[in-house]
C-alpha positions in Angstrom: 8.1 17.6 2.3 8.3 14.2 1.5 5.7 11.6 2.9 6.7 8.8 5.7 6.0 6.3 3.0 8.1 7.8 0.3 11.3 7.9 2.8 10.7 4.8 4.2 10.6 3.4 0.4 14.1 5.2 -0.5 15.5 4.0 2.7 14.7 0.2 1.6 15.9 0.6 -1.4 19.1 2.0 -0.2 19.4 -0.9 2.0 18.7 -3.7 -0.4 21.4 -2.6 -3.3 23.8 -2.0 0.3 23.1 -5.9 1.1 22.9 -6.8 -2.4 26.5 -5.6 -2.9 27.6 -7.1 0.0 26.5 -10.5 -0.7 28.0 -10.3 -4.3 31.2 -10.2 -2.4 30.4 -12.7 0.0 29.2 -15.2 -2.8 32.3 -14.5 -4.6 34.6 -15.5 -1.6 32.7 -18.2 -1.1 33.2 -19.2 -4.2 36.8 -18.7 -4.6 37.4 -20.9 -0.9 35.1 -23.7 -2.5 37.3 -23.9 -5.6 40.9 -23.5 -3.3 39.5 -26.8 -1.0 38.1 -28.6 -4.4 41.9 -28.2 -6.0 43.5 -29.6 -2.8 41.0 -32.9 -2.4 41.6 -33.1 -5.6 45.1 -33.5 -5.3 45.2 -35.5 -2.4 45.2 -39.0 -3.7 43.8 -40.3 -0.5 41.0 -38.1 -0.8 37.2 -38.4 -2.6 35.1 -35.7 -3.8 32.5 -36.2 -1.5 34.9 -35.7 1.1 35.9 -32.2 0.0 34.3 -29.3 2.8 33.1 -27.3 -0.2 30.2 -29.7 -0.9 28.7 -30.8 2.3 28.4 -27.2 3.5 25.2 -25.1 3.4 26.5 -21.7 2.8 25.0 -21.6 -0.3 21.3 -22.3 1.2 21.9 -19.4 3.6 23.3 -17.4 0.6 20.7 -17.9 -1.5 18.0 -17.2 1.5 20.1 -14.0 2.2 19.7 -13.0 -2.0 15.8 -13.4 -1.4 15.1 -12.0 2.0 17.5 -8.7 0.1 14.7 -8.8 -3.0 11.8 -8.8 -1.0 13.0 -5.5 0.9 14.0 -3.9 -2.6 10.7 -5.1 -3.7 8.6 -3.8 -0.6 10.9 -0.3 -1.2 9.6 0.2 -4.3 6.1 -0.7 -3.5 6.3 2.2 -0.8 7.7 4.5 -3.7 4.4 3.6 -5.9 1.8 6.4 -5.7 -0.7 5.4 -3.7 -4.3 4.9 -5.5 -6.6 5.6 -2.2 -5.5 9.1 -1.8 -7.7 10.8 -3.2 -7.4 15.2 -2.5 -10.3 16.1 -0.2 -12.3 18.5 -2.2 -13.2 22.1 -1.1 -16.5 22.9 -0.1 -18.3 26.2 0.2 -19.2 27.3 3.2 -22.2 27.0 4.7 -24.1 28.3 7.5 -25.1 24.7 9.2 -27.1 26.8 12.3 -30.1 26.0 9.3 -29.9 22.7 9.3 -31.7 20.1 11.9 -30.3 17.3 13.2 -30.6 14.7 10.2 -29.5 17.4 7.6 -26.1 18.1 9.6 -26.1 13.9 9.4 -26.2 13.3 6.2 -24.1 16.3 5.3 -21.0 15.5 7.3 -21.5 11.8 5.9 -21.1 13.4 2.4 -18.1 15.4 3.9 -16.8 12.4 5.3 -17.0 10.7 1.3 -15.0 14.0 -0.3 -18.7 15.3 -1.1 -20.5 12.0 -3.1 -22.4 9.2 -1.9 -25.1 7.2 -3.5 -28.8 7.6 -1.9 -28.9 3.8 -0.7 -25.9 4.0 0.8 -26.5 7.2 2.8 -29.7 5.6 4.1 -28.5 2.1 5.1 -25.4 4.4 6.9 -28.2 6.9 8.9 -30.5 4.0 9.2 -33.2 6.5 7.5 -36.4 5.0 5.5 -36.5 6.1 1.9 -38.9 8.1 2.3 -37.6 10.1 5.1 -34.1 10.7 3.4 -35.8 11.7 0.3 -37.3 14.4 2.0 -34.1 15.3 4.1 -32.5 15.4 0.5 -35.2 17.3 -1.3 -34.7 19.6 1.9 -31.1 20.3 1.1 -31.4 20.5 -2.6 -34.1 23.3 -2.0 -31.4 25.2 0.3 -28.5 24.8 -2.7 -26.2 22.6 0.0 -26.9 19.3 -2.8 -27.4 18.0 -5.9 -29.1 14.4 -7.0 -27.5 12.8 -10.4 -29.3 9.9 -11.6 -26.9 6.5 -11.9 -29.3 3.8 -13.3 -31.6 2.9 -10.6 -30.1 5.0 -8.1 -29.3 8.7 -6.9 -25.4 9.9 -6.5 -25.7 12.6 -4.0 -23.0 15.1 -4.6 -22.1 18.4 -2.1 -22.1 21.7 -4.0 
C-alpha cells in the first residue's frame, strides 16, 4: 500500500507536467497572435509600434505567474515523494509483565515507549517532574528487574528499554 503522502506527491506531479504542457501551447499561441498583430501595425503606415495590441497586453505576466504557480506544485510533488526523515520504525519490545511495576516505574517506562525505547536521564526527569535522586532509584529499580539499561553519554545517562 502506498502512503497518503506518496499518492498525493504523484498526483502533483501528474498535474504540474499536465499544466506545464498546457501552458507550452498557450505561450506558443500567444506568441504566434503577438507576431500576426506586430506584422499588420507594421504594415499599416498609419500605425506606431506602441500602438500594436501585442505590447500593451499582460498576458505574458499572467503566463509567466501561471509557469511559476505550475513549478511550485511540481516542486511541492516531489517534496511529498522524498522519504520522510522523522519516521523512524517503532522498535519491538519484549514483553513484560507491568502488574510489577508501581506507579513511577509504569511512568517512566511508557515515556521510554513513547521515545521508541531511549531517552536521556535529564530528560525523563524534567518530563516526570522527578528529583535526581528519586529517578535514580526508579532507574536502578528497573535495571535490577532487566526492563532497562543505563549507557553513559558524557555527563549524562541514555536510558534505553531492553
Amino acid at each position: 500500500m502506498i502512503p497518503r503522502s506518496k499518492t498525493a506527491g504523484i498526483a502533483l506531479i501528474a498535474l504540474a507536467i499536465v499544466l506545464l504542457v498546457l501552458l507550452v501551447f498557450v505561450k506558443l499561441d500567444v506568441d504566434e497572435q503577438g507576431q500576426f498583430l506586430c506584422k499588420i501595425v507594421e504594415e499599416n503606415p498609419d500605425l506606431s509600434m506602441e500602438q500594436c495590441p501585442a505590447h500593451g497586453g499582460g498576458t505574458s505576466w499572467l503566463i509567466l505567474v501561471a509557469f511559476g504557480v505550475s513549478f511550485l506544485i511540481l516542486l511541492a510533488g516531489v517534496i511529498l515523494l522524498l522519504p520522510s526523515r522523522q519516521q523512524k520504525p517503532q522498535r519491538e519490545f519484549k514483553d513484560l509483565d507491568l502488574s510489577s511495576l508501581d506507579a513511577e516505574e509504569k511512568m517512566v517506562y511508557q515515556i521510554l515507549r513513547q521515545h521508541n525505547g531511549a531517552k536521556y536521564q535529564s530528560e525523563l526527569m524534567k518530563e516526570t517532574g522527578f528529583s535526581k535522586v528519586k529517578m535514580t532509584r526508579i532507574l536502578d529499580r528497573m535495571t535490577a528487574e532487566g526492563i532497562l539499561d543505563r549507557q553513559r553519554r558524557g555527563m549524562t545517562n541514555l536510558v534505553v528499554l531492553k
